[in-house]
C-alpha positions in Angstrom: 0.0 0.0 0.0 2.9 2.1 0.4 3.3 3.1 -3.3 -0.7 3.6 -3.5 -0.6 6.1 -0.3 2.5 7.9 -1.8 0.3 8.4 -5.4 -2.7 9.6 -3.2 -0.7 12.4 -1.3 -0.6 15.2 -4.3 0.8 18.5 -3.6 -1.9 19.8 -5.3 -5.6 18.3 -5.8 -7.9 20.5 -7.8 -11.8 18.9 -7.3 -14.6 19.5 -9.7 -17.8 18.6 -8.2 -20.8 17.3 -10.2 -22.4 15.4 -7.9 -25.3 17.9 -8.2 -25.3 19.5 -11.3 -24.2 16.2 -13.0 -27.8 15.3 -12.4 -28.8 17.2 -15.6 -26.3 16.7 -17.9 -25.7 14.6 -20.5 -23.9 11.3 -19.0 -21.6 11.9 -22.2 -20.4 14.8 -20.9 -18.6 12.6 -18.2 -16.9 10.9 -20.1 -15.7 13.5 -22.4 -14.9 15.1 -18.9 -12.4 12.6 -17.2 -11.1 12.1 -21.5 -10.1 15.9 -21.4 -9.1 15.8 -17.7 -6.7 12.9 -18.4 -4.9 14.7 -21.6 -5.0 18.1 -19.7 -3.4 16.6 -16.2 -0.7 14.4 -18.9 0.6 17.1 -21.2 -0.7 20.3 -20.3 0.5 20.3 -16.5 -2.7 21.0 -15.2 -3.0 19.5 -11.3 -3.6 16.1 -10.4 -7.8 16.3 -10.3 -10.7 14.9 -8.7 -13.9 14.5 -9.9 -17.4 13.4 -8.8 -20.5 13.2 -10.7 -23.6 11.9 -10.6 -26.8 11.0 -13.1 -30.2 10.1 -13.6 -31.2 6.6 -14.8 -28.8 5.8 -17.2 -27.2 1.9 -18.1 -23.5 2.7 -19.4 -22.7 -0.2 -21.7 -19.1 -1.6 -22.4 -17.6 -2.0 -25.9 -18.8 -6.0 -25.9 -22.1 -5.1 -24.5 -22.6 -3.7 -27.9 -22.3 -7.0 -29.5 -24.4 -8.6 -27.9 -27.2 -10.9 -30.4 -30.5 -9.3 -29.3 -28.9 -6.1 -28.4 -32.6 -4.3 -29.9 -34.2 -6.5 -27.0 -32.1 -5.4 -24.2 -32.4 -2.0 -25.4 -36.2 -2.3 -25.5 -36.7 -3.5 -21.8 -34.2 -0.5 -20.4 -36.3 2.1 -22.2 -39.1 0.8 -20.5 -37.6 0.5 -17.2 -37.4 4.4 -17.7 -33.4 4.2 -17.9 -31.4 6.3 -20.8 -28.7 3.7 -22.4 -25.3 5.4 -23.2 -22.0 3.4 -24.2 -18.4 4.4 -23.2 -15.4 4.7 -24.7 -13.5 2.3 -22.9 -13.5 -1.6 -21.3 -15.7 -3.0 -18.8 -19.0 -4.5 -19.4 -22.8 -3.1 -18.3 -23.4 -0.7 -15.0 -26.4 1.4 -13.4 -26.1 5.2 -12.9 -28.5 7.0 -11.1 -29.0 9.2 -7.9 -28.4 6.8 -5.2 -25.0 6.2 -7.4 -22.0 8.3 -6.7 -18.9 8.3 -9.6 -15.5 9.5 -8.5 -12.3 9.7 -10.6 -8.7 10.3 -9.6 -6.9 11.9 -12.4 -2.6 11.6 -12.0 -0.2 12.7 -14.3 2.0 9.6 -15.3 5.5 11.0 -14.7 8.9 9.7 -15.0 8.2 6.5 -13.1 5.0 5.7 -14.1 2.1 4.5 -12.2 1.2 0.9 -13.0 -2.2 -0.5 -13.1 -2.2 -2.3 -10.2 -1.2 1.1 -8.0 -4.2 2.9 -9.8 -6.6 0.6 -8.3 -5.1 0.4 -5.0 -4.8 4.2 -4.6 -8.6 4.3 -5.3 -9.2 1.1 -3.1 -7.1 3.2 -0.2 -9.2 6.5 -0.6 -12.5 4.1 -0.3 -11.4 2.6 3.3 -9.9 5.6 4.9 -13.2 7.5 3.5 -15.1 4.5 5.8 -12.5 4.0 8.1 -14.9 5.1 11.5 -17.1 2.2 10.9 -16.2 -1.2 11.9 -16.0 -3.3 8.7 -13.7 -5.0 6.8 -14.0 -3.8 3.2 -12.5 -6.2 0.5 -11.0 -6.1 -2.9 -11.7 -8.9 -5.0 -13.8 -10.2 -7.8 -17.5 -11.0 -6.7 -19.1 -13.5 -8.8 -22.3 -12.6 -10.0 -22.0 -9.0 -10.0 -22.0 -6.4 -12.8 -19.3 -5.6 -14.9 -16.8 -7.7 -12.3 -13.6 -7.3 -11.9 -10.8 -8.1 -9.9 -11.4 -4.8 -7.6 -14.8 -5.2 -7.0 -15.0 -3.8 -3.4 -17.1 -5.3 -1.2 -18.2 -5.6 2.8 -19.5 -9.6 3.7 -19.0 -11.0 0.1 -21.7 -8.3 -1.3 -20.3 -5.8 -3.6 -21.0 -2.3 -3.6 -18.5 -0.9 -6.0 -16.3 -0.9 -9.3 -13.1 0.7 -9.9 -11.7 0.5 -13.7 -9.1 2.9 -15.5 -8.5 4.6 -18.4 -5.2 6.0 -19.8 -5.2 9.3 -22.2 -1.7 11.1 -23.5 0.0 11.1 -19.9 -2.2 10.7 -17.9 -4.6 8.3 -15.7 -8.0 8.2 -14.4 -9.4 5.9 -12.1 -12.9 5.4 -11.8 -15.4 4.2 -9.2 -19.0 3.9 -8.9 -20.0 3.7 -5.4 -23.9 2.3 -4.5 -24.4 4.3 -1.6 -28.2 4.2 -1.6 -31.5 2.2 -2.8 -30.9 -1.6 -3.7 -28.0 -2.7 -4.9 -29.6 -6.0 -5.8 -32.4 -4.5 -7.2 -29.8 -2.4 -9.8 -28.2 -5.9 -10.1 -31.8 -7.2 -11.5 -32.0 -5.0 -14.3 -28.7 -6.1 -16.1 -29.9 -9.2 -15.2 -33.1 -9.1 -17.0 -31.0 -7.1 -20.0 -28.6 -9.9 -20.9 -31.3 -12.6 -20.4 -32.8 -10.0 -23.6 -29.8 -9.1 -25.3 -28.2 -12.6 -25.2 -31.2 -15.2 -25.6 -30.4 -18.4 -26.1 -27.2 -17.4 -28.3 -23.8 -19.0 -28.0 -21.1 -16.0 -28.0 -17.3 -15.7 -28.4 -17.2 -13.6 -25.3 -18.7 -14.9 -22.0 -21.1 -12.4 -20.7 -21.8 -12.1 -16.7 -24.4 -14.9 -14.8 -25.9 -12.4 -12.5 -26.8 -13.2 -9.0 -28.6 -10.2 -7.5 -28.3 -11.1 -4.1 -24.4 -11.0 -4.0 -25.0 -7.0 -4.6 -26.2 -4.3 -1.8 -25.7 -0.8 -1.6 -23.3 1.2 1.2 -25.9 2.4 3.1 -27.5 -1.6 3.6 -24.4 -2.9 3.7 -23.5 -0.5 6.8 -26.6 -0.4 8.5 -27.2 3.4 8.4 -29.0 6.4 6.3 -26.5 7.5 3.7 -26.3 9.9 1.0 -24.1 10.8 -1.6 -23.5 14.3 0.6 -22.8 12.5 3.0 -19.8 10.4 1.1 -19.0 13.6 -0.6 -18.4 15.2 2.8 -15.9 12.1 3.4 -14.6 11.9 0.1 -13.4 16.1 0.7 -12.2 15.1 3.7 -9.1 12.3 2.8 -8.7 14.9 -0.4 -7.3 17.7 2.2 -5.2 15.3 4.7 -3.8 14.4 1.4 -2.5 17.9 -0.3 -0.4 21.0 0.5 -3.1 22.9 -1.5 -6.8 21.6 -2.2 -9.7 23.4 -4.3 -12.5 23.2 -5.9 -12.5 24.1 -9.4 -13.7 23.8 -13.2 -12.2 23.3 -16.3 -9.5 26.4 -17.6 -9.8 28.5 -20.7 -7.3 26.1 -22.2 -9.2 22.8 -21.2 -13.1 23.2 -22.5 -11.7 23.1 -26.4 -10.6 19.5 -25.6 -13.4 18.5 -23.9 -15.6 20.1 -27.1 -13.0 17.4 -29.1 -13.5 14.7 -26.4 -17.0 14.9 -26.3 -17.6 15.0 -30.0 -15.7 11.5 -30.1 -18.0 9.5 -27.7 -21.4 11.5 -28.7 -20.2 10.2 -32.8 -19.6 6.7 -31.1 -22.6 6.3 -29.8 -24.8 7.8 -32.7 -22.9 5.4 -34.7 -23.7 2.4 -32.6 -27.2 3.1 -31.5 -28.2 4.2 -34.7 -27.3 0.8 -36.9 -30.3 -1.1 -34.7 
């Protein structure tokens, strides 16, 4: 953990926070956000950055989610469920966004020594339990079975997962994602991507090997601890660790010289998804 704490403490941490106005935005816009956030933090020496955001309904879908054999189906039953269906630009496989969901990304500059994958994820995995630290549980890091887009830093409290970390790496520089379940049902998120692969899959043999979901191996932070949480209540936390961890800590938006990228950025994922949603 030693390397992880080191890549935590920043000199400097500038924080945009969306976790309210996120709510009615375009999900894109995210995205494009921690896309122009990683070039900007890379090559044009803007400050290692935090971000937070959060959004209505919406199912992000991975690259293979897209490939899926009945894709139309799946599609079908989320519109109905009242969710909006976006897909990102990078790996992973289905998730849930919506109000009781809180997204946070840690954006480093990848200097001289570099910052391997491995010590993205446990810098994020660090934040998570020091954020959590007061209550008396033991919170894992390892794939759960049965989730969600699962991965091998699934965090989770009793075997049930209530969060996924993933990265992405952009001309210098490297965001690492979370989506935190702090409130509502966790399983009952879990039964909606259930209930979309079921669609998008049917009976279909595919190359790739989709999750089995098991709702019940999901919960949310605020089941899982016993207690009324919400996400202003992580965000509270979340600012917290930031400040033990800087010299300097703000809050702040994009500069002059960073909303031209994100115009580029976004353009990229809004063509990508016009492209794919528009061939069914």
């Amino acid at each position: 953990m030693g390397e992880a704490r080191e890549l935590l403490y920043q000199k400097e941490w500038r924080v945009i926070d969306q976790s309210v106005t996120g709510l009615h935005l375009d999900p894109l816009q995210s995205f494009g956000m921690d896309d122009t956030l990683c070039a900007s933090v890379g090559t044009l020496g803007a400050p290692a950055t935090a971000r937070a955001w959060v959004h209505q309904n919406t199912i992000v879908l991975g690259i293979q989610d897209t490939r899926l054999p009945f894709l139309a189906d799946g599609l079908a039953y989320l519109k109905e469920q009242n969710y909006h269906t976006i897909v990102r630009n990078s790996g992973g496989l289905a998730v849930v966004l919506d109000e009781g969901v809180l997204n946070l990304s840690l954006i480093f500059p990848e200097k001289e020594k570099g910052i391997d994958i491995n010590r993205g994820y446990e810098a994020m995995f660090l934040l998570i339990k020091e954020m959590f630290a007061d209550f008396n549980v033991s919170i894992e890091a390892r794939e759960i079975v049965g989730s969600y887009c699962p991965g091998s830093y699934d965090l989770s409290i009793h075997g049930k997962k209530f969060a996924g970390i993933s990265q992405r790496r952009i001309r210098n520089g490297v965001a690492v994602q979370i989506y935190l379940c702090i409130s509502d049902s966790g399983s009952k998120r879990a039964e909606i991507i259930q209930n979309f692969y079921s669609l998008s899959k049917g009976q279909e043999e595919t190359k790739f090997k989709y999750p089995e979901i098991n709702p019940s191996v999901m919960e949310s932070l605020a089941g899982l601890l016993g207690v009324d949480l919400t996400i202003q209540d992580v965000m509270l936390r979340f600012l917290q660790v930031l400040k033990k961890r800087s010299d300097s800590f703000y809050m702040g938006q994009l500069t002059e010289e960073e909303w031209p990228l994100f115009e580029e950025y976004y353009q990229r994922i809004v063509e990508r998804n016009e492209k794919t949603f528009g061939s069914l």
